[in-house]
N, C-alpha and C positions, 0 to 999 in steps of 0.2 A: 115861307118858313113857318110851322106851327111850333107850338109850346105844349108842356108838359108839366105843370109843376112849376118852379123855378127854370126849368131848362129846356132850352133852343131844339128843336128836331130838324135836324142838320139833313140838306139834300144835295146833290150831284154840284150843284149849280152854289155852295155854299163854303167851297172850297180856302180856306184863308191863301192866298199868294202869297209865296215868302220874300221875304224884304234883303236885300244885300248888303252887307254890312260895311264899314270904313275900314280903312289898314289901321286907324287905331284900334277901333273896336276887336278886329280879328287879333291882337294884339292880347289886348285885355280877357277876348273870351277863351287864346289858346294858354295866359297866364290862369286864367279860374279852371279850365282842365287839367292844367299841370299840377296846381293845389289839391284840388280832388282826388285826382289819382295817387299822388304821394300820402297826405294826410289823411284822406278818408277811403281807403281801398273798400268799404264794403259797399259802399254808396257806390262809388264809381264803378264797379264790378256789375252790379245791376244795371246801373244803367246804359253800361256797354251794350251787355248782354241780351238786356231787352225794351230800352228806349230810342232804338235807330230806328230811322226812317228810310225807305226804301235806296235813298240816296247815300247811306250811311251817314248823316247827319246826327249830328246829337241834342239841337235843337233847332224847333223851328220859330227861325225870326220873322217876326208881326208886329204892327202897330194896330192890330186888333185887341191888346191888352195893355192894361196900361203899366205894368212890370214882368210880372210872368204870372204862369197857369198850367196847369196840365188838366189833359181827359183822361188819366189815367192808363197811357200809353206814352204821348208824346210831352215834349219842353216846351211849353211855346215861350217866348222871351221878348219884349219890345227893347230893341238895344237903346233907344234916346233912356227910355228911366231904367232899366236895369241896369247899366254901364256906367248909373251915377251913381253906384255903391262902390264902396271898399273891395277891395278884392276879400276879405273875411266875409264881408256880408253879400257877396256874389254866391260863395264858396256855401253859406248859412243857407241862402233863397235856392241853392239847386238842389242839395239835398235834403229840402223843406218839399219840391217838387217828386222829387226821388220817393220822399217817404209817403206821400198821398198814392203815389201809384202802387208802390210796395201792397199798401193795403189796401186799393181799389175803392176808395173814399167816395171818388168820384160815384161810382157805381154801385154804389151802396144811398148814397146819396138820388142819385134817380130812382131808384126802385122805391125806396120810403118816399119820394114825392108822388110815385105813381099811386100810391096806396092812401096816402095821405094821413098816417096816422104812425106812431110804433107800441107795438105791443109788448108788455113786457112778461117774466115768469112768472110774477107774483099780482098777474092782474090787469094791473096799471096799462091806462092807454092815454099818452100823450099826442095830440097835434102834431104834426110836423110843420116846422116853422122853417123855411133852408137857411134864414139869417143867423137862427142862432145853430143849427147844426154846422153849419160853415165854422164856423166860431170855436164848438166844440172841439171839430178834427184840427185846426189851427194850435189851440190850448194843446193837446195831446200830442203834436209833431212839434211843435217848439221847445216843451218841457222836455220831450227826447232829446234834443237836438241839446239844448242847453246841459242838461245832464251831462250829456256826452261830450262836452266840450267842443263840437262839432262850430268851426268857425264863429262870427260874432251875427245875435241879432239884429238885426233893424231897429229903428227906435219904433216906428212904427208899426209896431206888431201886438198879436191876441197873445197875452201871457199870463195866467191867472191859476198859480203852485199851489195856493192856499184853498183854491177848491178843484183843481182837474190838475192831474197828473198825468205821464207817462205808461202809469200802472193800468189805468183805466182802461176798459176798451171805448170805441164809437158811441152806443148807445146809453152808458150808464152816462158820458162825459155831455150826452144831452139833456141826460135827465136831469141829474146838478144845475147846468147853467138853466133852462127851463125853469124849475123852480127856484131859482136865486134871480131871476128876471121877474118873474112872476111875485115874490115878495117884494122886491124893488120897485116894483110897478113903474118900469121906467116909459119910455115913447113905445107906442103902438107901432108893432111890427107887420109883417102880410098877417090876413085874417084876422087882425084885432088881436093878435097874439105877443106876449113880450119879444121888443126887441133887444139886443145884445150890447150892454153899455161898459166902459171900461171900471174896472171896478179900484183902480187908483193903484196898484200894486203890477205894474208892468204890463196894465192891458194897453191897446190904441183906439184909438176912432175910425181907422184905415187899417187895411190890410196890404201887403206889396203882392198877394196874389189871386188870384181867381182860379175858383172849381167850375170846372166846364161840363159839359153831359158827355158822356162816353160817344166817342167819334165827331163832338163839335172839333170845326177847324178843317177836318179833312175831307166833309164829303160825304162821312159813314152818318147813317141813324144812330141812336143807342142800341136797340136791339141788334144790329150787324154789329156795331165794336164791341157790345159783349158777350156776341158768338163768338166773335174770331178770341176773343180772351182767354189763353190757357190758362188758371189758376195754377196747375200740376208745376208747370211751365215755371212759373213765375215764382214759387215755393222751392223748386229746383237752384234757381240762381239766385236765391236768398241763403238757400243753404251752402251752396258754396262760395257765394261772396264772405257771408260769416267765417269760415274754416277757414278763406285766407285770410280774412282780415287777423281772425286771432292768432294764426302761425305766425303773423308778423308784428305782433305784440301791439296792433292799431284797434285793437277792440275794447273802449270803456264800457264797462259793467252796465253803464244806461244803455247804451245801445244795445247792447247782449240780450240784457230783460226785453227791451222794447220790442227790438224786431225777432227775436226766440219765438215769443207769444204765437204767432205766428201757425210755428211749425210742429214738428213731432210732438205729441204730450206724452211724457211721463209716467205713464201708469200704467196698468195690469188688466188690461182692456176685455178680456177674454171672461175673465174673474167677475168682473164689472157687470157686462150683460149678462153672464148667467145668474150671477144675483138680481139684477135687475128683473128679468123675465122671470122667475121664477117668484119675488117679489108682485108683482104684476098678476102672474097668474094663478100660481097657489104650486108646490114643489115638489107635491106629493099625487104620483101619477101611477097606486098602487091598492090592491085591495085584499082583503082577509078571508072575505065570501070565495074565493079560491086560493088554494096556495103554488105555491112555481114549484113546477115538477120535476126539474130539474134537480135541485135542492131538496126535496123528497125524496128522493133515491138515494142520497147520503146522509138521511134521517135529520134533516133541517126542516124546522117549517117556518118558512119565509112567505108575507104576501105574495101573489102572483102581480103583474102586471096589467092592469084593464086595457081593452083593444087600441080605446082612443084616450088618451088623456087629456084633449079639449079638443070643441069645434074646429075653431077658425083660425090660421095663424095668416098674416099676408107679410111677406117681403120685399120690398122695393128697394132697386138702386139708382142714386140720380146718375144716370149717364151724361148730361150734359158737356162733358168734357173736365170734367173737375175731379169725376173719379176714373182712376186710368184699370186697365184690363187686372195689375198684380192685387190692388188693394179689394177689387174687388173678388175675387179669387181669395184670398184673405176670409175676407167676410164671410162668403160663402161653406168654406171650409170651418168654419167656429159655426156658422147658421147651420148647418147636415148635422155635428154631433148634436146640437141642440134641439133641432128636430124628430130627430130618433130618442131622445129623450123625452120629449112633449106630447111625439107620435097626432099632432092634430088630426082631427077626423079630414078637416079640407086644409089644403096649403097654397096658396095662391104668392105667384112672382110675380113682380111688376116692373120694367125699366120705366122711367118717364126722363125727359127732360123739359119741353116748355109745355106736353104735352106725353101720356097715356101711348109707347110706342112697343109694348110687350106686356101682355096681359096673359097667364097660362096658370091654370090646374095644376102642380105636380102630382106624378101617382108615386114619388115615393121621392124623400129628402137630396137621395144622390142628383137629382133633377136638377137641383142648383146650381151646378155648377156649369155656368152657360159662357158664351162671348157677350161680352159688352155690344150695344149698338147705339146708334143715336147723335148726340153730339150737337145738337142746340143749347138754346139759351135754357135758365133755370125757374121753374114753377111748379111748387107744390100740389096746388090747388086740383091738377087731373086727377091726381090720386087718390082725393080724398072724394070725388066727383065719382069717381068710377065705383069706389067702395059702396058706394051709396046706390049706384044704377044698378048695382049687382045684386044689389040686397043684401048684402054679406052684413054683420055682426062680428069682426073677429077678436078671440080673445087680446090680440096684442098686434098694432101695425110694428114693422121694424124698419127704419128708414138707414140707409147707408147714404150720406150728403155731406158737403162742405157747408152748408147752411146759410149758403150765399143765393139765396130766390125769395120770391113771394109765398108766403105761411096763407091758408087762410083764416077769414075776421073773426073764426070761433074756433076753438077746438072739439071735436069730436068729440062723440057719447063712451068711445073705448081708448084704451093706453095706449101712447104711440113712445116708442122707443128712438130719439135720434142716433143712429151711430154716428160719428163725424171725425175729418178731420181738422176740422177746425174748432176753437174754441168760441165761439160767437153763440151770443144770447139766444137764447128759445121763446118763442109764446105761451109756449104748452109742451108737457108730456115729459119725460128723463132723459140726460143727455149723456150716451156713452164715449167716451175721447179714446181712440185708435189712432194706432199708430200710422204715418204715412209713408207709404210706397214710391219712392223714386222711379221716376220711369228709366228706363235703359235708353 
């Protein structure tokens, strides 16, 4: 078994056996599903929906942990210490596990170890440290949880209101503890880096669970369990766990904010990018040295139009499995008006997922509108590889992503426009928030 960062690279032969549990225990764990399901219907809706195991199992019992853990798929549980909790603090620790996979913590978590650094918008490159990111998502999924009234904590648990919230996402919630560790200068963490100490206001010294690398436990690498990972998928049955949970008056306000974030944003996305590109480019794609002759013939004199109104525009959509065929179709449809308005001299479309897998010329804007292909893991980095082999210069990249891959360690000499649906941090470039497309 090799290592990656903090995390285990799981093979065939690394499979966890699952353990059988006592008639009390089956006892106690079919009373904490009967709690879940009644008092937290949006929790347990998820994780009907998409934490089963081929067996239909809703967790998988090990005493490879020493309370529980998730890869961001499955429950794993050791019944001796998890089944020494409260049925409230049973009820607390699953969807504490629930909410790490919600937001693929895990897998977010491996890619910033693979890279070993986070970059931020305004610069800043912090280390990646996993002690205190662990830490982070812990602070962020318990202040939900507590908000929400969401069963009872543990005493020993990461809790720390007064500097990480709920509100927060992943990366800003590392950055806080990062430099509140870093002015504490508490015990040297991995790479001489602060480690994560309790700060007297509800933090622990322990945790009751462990972040695993995506497909530890089962056998899979990370790379195979974060192909097989629909995110589309997994957005789908957040959005409908929520609508029941609040039809049935089981939704506090924390949770609503917390796990919302998430999904559709709010805004006038259409509006956004054409301000943005035209921002970016310059908005005026029009000249006086001729006038439109059109409008000359009804004794107007109006600039004409010039042939090109920039070089280079490039398009890309991540196909990775995270943008589905509608949203893209979307995009594309808002990319054709905007292109017929820009008229670039050259238009280049790119799909990529972990790799560069559509690369094409259009000879005219309606060319956008293609099939999706593809469907691997997610990595920026072809694209910006390719832009480069190509010799291209374009006025403006436009990326269509959920902003779940590898960025690369600089940004580029031109604008890069994210479209996305998701709301997650950038390294570089303007970030436009669209709407998302439910798959059928």
């Amino acid at each position: 078994m090799g290592e990656i960062g903090a995390f285990k690279v799981e093979t065939d032969s690394n499979k966890w056996p699952k353990l059988p549990i006592t008639p009390l225990q089956t006892k106690l764990w079919m009373e904490t599903r009967t709690a879940l399901l009644v008092n937290q219907p949006a929790f347990a809706d998820v994780w009907f929906r998409m934490m089963q195991d081929k067996d239909r199992e809703l967790a998988w019992f090990t005493d490879e942990v020493p309370f529980a853990a998730t890869n961001d798929q499955f429950m794993f549980i050791n019944p001796t210490g998890y089944f020494k909790h409260t049925l409230q603090e049973r009820v607390f620790i699953a969807c504490h596990e629930i909410c790490h996979a919600i937001f693929n913590h895990c897998g977010m978590m491996y890619r910033f170890a693979q890279l070993g650094y986070i970059l931020y918008p305004d610069g800043m490159k912090l280390p990646y440290v996993s002690e205190v990111m662990q830490v982070a998502a812990d602070c962020l999924i318990n202040d939900m949880l507590k908000r929400g009234r969401v069963g009872e904590m543990p005493k020993d648990c990461w809790h720390e209101p007064q500097l990480i919230t709920y509100q927060d996402d992943l990366t800003t919630a590392y950055r806080k503890l990062f430099k509140q560790n870093q002015t504490k200068r508490p015990n040297s963490g991995s790479k001489g880096q602060p480690k994560p100490q309790p700060s007297g206001n509800g933090g622990g010294d322990k945790n009751f669970d462990e972040h695993l690398a995506p497909g530890e436990g089962t056998g899979k690498t990370p790379a195979q369990a974060q192909e097989a990972r629909n995110p589309q998928a997994w957005d789908n049955a957040l959005t409908a766990a929520l609508a029941s949970a609040k039809a049935q008056g089981r939704l506090p306000a924390a949770l609503e904010r917390g796990l919302s974030k998430l999904l559709e944003p709010q805004v006038d996305w259409r509006e956004h990018l054409t301000v943005t590109m035209s921002r970016r480019m310059g908005a005026d794609f029009s000249t006086w040295s001729t006038l439109d002759n059109e409008l000359m013939l009804r004794g107007i004199g109006s600039p004409s139009k010039v042939k090109y109104g920039c070089e280079t525009i490039v398009f890309v959509v991540d196909n990775s499995g995270s943008i589905n065929q509608k949203t893209m179709d979307m995009f594309c449809t808002e990319g054709v008006g905007l292109m017929e308005q820009a008229r670039p001299r050259t238009l280049v479309f790119m799909q990529c997922d972990a790799a560069v897998n559509e690369y094409v010329e259009l000879d005219t804007p309606d060319d956008m509108m293609r099939q999706i292909k593809g469907g691997g893991g997610t990595d920026f980095c072809p694209v910006f590889e390719r832009v480069t082999q190509e010799g291209l210069e374009p006025e403006v990249l436009v990326y269509l992503t959920d902003l779940e891959g590898t960025f690369p360690s600089a940004p580029p000499p031109y604008p890069v426009i994210w479209c996305t649906i998701k709301n997650h941090d950038i390294p570089f470039g303007d970030k436009v928030l669209l709407p998302k497309q439910l798959q059928e």
